[in-house]
N, C-alpha and C positions, 0 to 999 in steps of 0.2 A: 299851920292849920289852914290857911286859905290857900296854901298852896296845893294841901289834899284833895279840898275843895274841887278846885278848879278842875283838876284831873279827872276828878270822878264826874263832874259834869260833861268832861268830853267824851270819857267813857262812853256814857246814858247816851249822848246824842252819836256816838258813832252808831252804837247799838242801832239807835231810829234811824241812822242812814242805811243801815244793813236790812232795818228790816220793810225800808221803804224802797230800796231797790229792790227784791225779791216779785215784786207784783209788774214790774218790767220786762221780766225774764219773763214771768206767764205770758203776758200781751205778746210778747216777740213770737212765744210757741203758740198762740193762738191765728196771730196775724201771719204768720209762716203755713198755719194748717189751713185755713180758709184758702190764700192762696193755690195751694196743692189744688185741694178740690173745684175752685175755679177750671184751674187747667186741665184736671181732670173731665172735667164738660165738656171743655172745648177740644179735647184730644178726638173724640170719635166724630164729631161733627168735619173736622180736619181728614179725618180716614175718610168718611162718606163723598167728601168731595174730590180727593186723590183716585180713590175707585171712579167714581162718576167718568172722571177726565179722562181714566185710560181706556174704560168700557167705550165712550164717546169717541177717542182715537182707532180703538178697534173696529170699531163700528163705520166709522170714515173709511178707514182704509178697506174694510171689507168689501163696499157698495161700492168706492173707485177699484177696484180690482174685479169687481163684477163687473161692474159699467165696462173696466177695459177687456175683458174678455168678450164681452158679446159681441154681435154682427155690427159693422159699419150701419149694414142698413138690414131692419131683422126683415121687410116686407119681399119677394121674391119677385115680386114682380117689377116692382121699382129696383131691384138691387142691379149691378151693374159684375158681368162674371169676364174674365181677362185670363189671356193664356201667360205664365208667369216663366219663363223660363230659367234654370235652374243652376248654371255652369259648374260644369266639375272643380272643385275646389275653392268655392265661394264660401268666405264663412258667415256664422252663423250670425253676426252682428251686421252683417252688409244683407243679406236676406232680409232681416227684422228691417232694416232702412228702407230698403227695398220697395216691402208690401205696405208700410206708412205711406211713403210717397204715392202710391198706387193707391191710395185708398181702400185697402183691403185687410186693415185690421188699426185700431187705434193709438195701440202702443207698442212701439218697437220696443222701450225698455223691458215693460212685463214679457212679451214675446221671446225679448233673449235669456230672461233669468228663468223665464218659464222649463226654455231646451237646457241651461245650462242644469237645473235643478226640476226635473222632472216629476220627481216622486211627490212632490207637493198638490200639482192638478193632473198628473197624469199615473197612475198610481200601476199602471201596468205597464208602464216605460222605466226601465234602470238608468238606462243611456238615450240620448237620442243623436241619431247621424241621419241630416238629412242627403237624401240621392239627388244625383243631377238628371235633367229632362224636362220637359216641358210640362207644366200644368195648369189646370183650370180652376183657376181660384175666383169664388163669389160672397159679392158684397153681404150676401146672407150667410155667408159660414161666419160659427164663430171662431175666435182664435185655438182653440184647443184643437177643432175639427180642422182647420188649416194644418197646423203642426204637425197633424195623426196624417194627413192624406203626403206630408213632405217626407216625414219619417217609412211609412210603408211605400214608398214609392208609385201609389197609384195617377202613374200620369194619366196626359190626355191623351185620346186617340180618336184621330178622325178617321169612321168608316168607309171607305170611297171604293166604290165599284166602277169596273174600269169596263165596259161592256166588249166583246168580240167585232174587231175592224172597222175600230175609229182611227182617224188621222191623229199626228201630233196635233194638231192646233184643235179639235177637240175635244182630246185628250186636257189641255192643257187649261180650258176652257170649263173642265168639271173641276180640274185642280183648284182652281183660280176662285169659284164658285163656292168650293167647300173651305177655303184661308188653306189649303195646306201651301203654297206657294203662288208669287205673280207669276201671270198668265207669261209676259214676256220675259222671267226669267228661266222657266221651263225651256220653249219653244228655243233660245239661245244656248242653254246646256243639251240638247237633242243634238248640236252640231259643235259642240265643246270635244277638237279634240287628241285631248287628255284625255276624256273619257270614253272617245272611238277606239283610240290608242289600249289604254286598259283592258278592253274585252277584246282586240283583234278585228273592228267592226272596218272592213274596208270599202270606207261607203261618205259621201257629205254626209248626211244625217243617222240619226239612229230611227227614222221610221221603218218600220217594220219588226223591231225590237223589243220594243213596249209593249212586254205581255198583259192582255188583260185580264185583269182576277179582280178579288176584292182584297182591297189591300188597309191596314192599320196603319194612317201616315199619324206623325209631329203635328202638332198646326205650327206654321211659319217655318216651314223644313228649310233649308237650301234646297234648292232644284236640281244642282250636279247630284245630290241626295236623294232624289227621288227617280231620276231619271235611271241612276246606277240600280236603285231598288230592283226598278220595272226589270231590266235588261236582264241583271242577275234570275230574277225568276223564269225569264224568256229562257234562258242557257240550261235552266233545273230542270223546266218543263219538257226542256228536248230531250233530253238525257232519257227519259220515259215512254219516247215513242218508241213503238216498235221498231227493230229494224239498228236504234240507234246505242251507240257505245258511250265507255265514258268519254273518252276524246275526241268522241267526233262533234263538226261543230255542223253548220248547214250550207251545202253552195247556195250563193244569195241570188242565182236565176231560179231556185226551190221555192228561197222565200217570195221573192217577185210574184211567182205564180202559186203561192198560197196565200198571199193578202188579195191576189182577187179572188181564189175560189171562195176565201173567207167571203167576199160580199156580192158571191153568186147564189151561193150555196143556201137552203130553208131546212131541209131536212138533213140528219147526222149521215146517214147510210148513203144517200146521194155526192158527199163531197167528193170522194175518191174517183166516182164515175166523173163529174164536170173535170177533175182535174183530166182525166184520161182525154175525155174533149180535146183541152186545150194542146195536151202535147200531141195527139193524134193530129192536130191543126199544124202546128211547128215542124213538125215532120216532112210534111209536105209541100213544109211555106205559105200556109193560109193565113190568113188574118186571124186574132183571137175573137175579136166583135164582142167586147164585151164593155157591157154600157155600163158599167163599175168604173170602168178606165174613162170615159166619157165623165162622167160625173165629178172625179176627182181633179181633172182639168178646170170646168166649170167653177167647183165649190175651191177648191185647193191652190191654183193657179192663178184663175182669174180672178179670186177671193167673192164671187157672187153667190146668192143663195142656193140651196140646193132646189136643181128645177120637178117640176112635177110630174113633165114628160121630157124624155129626149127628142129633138125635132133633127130632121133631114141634115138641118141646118150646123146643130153642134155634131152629126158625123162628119162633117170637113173643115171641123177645127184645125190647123196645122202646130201640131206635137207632138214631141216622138212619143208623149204618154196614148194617145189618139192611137186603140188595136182595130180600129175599124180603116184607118189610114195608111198602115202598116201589120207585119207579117210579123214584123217580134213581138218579144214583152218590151212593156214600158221598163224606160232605164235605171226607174228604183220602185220599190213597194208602195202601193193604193192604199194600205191599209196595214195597223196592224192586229196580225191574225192569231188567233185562240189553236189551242189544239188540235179540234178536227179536222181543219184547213191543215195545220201543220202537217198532219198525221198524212193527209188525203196527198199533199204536194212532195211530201218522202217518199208513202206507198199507195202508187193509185192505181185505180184497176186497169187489168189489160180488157180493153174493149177496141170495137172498130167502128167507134159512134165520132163522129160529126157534128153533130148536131143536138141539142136539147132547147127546150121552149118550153115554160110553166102551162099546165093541163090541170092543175088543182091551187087555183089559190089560197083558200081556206086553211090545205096542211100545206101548201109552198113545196108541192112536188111538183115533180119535171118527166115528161115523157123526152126519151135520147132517140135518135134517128141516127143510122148510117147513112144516107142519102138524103137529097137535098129536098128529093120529091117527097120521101116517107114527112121530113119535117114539117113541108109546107101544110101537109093532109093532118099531122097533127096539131097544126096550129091555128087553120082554119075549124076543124072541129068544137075547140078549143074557145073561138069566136063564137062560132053558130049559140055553144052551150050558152055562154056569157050572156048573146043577145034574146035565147027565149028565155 
């Protein structure tokens, strides 16, 4: 009987122990659910600042990608612009280095993934190949506008007008003036010759060769480069005179006496007649007298300025350039001479004139004399008018 007892007393109290752990199980799922919703709070506060952080990186990166894109220096007047030259087969990572060093744009990196991936800032570009040549790059371009002027090829080009019956030296002198090349690399490629040799030029120098035109040079050319320019256009330009073939080239006693007619010469229709002058003189053995060849002595030779008047004095300068001293032509070209002269010294007119002397200096015409006496009478007239 006590033994029954016992048992069903453990019974009873197992019972309370079952039914006093069940209210543990609740608090577990209570303290489990609270938890959740904790984290649940703090879930979106966590998204808010994951977003914030990336918005803020993009945001970085945007404004340094601006920054690198814009002008070194946006102000134009302060910016500082450089001819950049461009060599055939330079690539696209050595450019970008290149225009950093230089100063001419901030990021070589953004620069190169810019041409490698175009379509990002440049939305009308698939590819980009940049061309070789010289350009004018400024500290006020930005870098996209840099990239577009490499990509289309819009080099630089110096306009340089090269006036009718200048000498090489200043010729070389405007060159020098405008950066297309130094003044003494010109003047040493004029007697470079390899490049006499090239054109057939049998002569020390190439003056009388260097056509003048206006011509589109490089800035910072080579000068055997620019010298070959002028020449080649001298040889095009002949090919067009009347009279002349494709093969013929010019005897250079022609040219001689077309660089002075070139700087006798004021009016077009008159050149053909002074050239007639001068051979009508040769014929006979006369002196040319022409104070072009004086001049050239003075300014060329003697390297003094160009005088204001010719004096007594500079006609007995002793050199063979000196036609007042002698009955030939000078032993190479005064000048070099434009088409007219060219024209005038291939086809000049047949006259039996002697003599000319300015009668109109306003248009830079010339009254011609056959005789010595008709000249003098037109040249004192000529006076008289001057003096009332």
């Amino acid at each position: 009987m006590k033994e029954k007892r016992g048992s069903k007393s453990e019974s009873v109290k197992s019972k309370k122990n079952s039914k006093a752990e069940k209210p543990d199980e609740s608090d577990s799922e209570n303290s489990t659910g609270k938890a959740t919703s904790k984290n649940r709070r703090k879930h979106p506060f966590f998204l808010l600042g994951f977003l914030f952080f990336v918005v803020l990186v993009v945001a970085a990166g945007f404004f340094a990608i601006r920054k690198n894109i814009s002008p070194v220096e946006p102000d134009k007047n302060a910016a500082v612009s450089e001819y950049v030259k461009i060599p055939s087969g330079m690539s696209v990572k050595s450019i970008a280095e290149m225009l950093e060093e230089k100063g001419l744009i901030r990021s070589s990196r953004l620069f190169y993934m810019t041409v490698r991936f175009p379509k990002i800032l440049l939305k009308d570009y698939t590819s980009i190949v940049f061309k070789s040549g010289v350009y004018e790059i400024s500290q006020s371009m930005d870098m996209v506008e840099i990239i577009k002027i490499l990509a289309d090829g819009k080099q630089a080009f110096i306009k340089t007008s090269i006036p009718e019956g200048l000498t090489t030296r200043k010729i070389a002198k405007i060159l020098s003036d405008n950066k297309v090349c130094r003044y003494d690399d010109f003047v040493q490629a004029t007697a470079d010759r390899a490049i006499l040799e090239k054109f057939g030029i049998q002569a020390a120098t190439c003056e009388g060769y260097l056509f003048p035109d206006t011509y589109y040079f490089y800035p910072e050319m080579q000068a055997p480069e620019v010298v070959a320019m002028m020449i080649e256009n001298f040889f095009t330009n002949l090919k067009t005179i009347a009279g002349q073939s494709e093969s013929d080239g010019i005897d250079y006693t022609r040219l001689i006496l077309a660089s002075i007619v070139e700087r006798e010469y004021r009016v077009d229709e008159e050149a053909p007649l002074i050239a007639s002058v001068f051979l009508n003189r040769m014929a006979i053995g006369m002196g040319l007298e022409s104070c072009a060849t004086i001049e050239y002595i003075i300014t060329e030779i003697q390297g003094k300025p160009h005088p204001d008047i010719i004096t007594y004095k500079d006609l007995k300068i002793d050199s063979p350039y000196n036609t007042y001293k002698w009955s030939a032509l000078p032993p190479g070209p005064i000048s070099n001479p434009g088409k007219v002269a060219l024209s005038a010294a291939l086809n000049p007119a047949e006259t039996n004139y002697y003599y000319f002397t300015l009668t109109n200096s306003e248009r830079g015409s010339h009254t011609f004399s056959t005789t010595l006496k008709a000249h003098a009478r037109a040249t004192a007239e000529f006076r008289t008018k001057r003096t009332n």
